[in-house]
N, C-alpha and C positions, 0 to 999 in steps of 0.2 A: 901185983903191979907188973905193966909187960916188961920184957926185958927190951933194952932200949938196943940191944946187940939184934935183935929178932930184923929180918928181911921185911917183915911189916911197917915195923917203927919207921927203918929207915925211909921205906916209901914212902910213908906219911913225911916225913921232916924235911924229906926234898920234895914233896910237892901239897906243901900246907897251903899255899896258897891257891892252886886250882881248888883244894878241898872246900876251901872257906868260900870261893866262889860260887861249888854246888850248890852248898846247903844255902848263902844266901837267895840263890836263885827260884827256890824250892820252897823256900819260906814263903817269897814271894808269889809265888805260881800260884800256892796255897792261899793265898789270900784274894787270889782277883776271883770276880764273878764270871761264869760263863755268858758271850755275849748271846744277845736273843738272836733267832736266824731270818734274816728280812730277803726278800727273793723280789725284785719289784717285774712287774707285769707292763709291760711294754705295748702300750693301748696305740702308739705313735707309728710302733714297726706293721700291727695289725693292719693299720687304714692304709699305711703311706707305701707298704712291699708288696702288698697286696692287687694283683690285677684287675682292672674295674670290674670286669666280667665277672671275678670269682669273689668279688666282695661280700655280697648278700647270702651266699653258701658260708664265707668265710666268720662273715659276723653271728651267724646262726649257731657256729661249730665251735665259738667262743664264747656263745652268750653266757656259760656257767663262770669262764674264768672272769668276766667283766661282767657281773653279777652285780654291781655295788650300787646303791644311790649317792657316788659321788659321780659315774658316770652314766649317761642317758645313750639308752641302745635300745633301739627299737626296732631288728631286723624284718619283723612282718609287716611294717608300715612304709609302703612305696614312699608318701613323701620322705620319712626318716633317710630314704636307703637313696634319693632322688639329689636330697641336701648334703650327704655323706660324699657323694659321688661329686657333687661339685667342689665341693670343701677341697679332697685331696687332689682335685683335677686344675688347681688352680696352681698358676704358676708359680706366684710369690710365695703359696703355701707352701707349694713341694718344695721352693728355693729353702726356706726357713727349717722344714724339716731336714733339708742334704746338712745344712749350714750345722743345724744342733747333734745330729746325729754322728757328724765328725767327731765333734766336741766329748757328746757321750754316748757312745756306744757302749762300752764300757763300764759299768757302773758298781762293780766289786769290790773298787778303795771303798763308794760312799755308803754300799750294803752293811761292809763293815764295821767301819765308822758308825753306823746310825743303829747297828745293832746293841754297840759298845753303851752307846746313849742312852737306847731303851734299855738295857740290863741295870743301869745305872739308877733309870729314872723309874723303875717298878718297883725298885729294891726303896729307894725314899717315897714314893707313892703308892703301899699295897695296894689302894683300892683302883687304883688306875688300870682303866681297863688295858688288854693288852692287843694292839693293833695287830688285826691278823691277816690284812692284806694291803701291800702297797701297788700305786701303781705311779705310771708316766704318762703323760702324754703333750703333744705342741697344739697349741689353741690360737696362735696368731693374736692373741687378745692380750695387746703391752698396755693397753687404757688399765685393766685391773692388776696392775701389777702387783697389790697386796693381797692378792688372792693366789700367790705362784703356788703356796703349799695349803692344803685344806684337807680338815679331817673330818669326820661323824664321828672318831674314837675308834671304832671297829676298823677300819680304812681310812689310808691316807693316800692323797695323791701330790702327785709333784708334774708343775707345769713348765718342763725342762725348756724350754724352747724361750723364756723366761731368761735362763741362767749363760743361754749363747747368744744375750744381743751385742753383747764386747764384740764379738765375730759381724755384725752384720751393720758397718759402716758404711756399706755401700750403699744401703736402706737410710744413711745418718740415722741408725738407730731408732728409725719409726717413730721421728720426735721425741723420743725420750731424752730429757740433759743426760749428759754425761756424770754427773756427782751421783744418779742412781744409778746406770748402767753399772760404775765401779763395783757396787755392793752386789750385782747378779752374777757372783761365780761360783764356780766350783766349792771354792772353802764356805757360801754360805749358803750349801743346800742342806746338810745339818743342824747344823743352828737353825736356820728357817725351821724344818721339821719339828723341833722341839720347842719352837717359839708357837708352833701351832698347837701344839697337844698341850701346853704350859695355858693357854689361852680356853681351851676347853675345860681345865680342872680349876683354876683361878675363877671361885665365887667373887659377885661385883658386887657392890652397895646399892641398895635401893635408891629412886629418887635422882635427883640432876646429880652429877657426879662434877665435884670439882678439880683443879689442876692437880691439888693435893691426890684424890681418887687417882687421875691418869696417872703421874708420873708412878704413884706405887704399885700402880697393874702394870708398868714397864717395869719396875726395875723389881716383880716377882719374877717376871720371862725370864730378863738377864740374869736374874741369881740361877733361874733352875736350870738353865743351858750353858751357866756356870760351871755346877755343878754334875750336872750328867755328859759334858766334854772337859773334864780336867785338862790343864796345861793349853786351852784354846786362848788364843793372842786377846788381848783388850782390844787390837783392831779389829777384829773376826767379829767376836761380840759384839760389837758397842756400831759396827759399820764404817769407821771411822782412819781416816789418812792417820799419819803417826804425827802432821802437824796439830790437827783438830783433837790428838787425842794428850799432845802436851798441853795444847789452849785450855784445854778443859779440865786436867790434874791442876794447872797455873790458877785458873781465875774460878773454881766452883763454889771460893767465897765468896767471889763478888757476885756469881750467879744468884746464889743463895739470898742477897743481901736486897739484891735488884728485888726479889720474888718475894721478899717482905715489907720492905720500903714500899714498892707498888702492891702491895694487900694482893698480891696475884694467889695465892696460895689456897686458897679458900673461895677463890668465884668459879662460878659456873658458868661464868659467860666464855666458855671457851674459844669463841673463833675469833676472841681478842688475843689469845694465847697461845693459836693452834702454832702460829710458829716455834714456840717451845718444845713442842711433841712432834710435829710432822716431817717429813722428809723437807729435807730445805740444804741447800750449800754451805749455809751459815745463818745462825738466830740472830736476824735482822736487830733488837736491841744491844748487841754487842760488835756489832760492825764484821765485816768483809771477812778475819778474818779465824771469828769465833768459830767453835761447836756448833751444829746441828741436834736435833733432840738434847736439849739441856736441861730439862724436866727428867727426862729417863734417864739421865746418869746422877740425877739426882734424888731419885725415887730409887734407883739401885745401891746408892750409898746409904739410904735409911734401912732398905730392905736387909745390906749386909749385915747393918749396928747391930738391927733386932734380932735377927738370927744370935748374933754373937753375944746376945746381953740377955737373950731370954732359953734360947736354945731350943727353941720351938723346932717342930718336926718340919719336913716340906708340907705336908699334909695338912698339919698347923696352918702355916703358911698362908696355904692355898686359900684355907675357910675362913680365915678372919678376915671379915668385911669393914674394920673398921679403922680407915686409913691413919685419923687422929690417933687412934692406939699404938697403932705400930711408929708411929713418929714419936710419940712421949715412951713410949716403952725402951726404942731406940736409944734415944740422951745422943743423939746424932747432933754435931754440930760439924762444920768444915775447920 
């Protein structure tokens, strides 16, 4: 036994509590996964920094690092090089680009961030493949705005220029309402990314898919971007004010109840119900000052049950196509 008179001891007993701090800290170190490392490729700085003159040398000089088929680059094709050239020559374009590239120049918080995600989301999904190159770029195209992040698995890209129309009221936001603009920032180019690659591993059901089918292919997205952003706000997630996100803890009985009552659950006639799932201000059968997607927070509260009641893997998850199951296997009720 040491002697408790020893110069050792005593240091320990006046400083057990940084000690306990170490080792807690170590413990934990020990336990996190290293994040994957993401470098995103800037297809935006390429066309928009670039001198017109030296564009066509310059596209050629890149054409390995913008390799992918999620971007179209044809530098030996005068038209390609003719339409390029008027693209970034264009006023509003270049306005849009100055405007995003304030915004993000920088993108090392969200490298991080989205490496944290991926390390997260391989380790639940071995067979997922593992995305080996990202990129950016501004498209001026706010009509697809569901397409800001898009992957093939191998590559993913992000249509940053998307994520700065908050910045571009001068434009009134290119007719976009304002209830979507909110949801184009910063905190949800993450999320988005991982709502994309959830979306590629998520096998669907053959055949007409009904509201039951939609809302459980939402709320697999939300479980897995749950999951691979620990501690991400239920507003982040779900897209949602902190009003719409009490409306919606408050009333998902009554939602529930609506979507039985009315046999909504089981048709397939979806563009009776597309307000249920779609981008909206509010789900028109609950008034002004409801939820939006109220199928997907509903499909995420079954997707939770089941996890929790069967203990199925992500993977699990991903491949059961069979939305009936997952709601009886659930015992989800509000």
């Amino acid at each position: 036994m040491p002697n408790s008179n020893s110069p050792i001891v005593r240091w320990m007993q006046r400083h057990a509590a940084v000690c306990l701090c170490i080792v807690v800290a170590a413990l934990l170190l020990s336990g996190c996964h290293r994040a994957e490392e993401v470098r995103f490729h800037r297809f935006e700085h390429l066309l928009f920094d670039t001198p017109a003159d030296q564009l066509p040398a310059q596209l050629k000089a890149h054409a390995d690092e913008f390799n992918s088929e999620l971007i179209v680059l044809s530098p030996d094709e005068p038209e390609f090089i003719e339409m390029t050239h008027e693209f970034v020559s264009d006023p509003v374009m270049r306005d849009i680009y100055h405007i995003t590239d304030s915004l993000y120049h920088d993108l090392s918080d969200i490298e991080r961030q989205l490496g944290r995600a991926l390390a997260r989301a391989y380790k639940l999904c071995p067979k997922m493949h593992h995305v080996e190159r990202f990129y950016t770029m501004v498209t001026g195209d706010f009509d697809n705005y569901g397409f800001r992040v898009f992957s093939n698995c191998g590559d993913l890209c992000v249509c940053l220029d998307q994520y700065a129309l908050g910045a571009m009221e001068k434009y009134q936001y290119f007719g976009m309402p304002t209830y979507l603009v909110r949801t184009f920032s910063r905190n949800n180019i993450v999320p988005d990314c991982m709502c994309a690659l959830a979306g590629l591993y998520s096998a669907s059901p053959d055949g007409d898919l009904t509201l039951l089918d939609h809302a459980i292919a939402d709320g697999k997205k939300l479980y897995f971007i749950e999951k691979t952003m620990p501690g991400i706000a239920d507003t982040v997630l779900l897209r949602y004010t902190a009003d719409q996100l009490k409306w919606m803890e408050s009333n998902v009985k009554n939602v529930w109840g609506w979507m039985i009552q009315n046999k909504a659950l089981y048709s397939t006639d979806i563009h009776t119900y597309q307000n249920l799932l779609g981008e909206a201000p509010h789900t028109n059968a609950f008034g002004n000052e409801s939820a939006p997607r109220t199928a997907a927070y509903i499909g995420w509260q079954i997707v939770r049950a089941y996890m929790r009641k069967t203990g199925a893997s992500m993977q699990e998850l991903f491949d059961e196509t069979d939305s009936q199951k997952i709601l009886t296997a659930s015992a989800w009720r509000p």
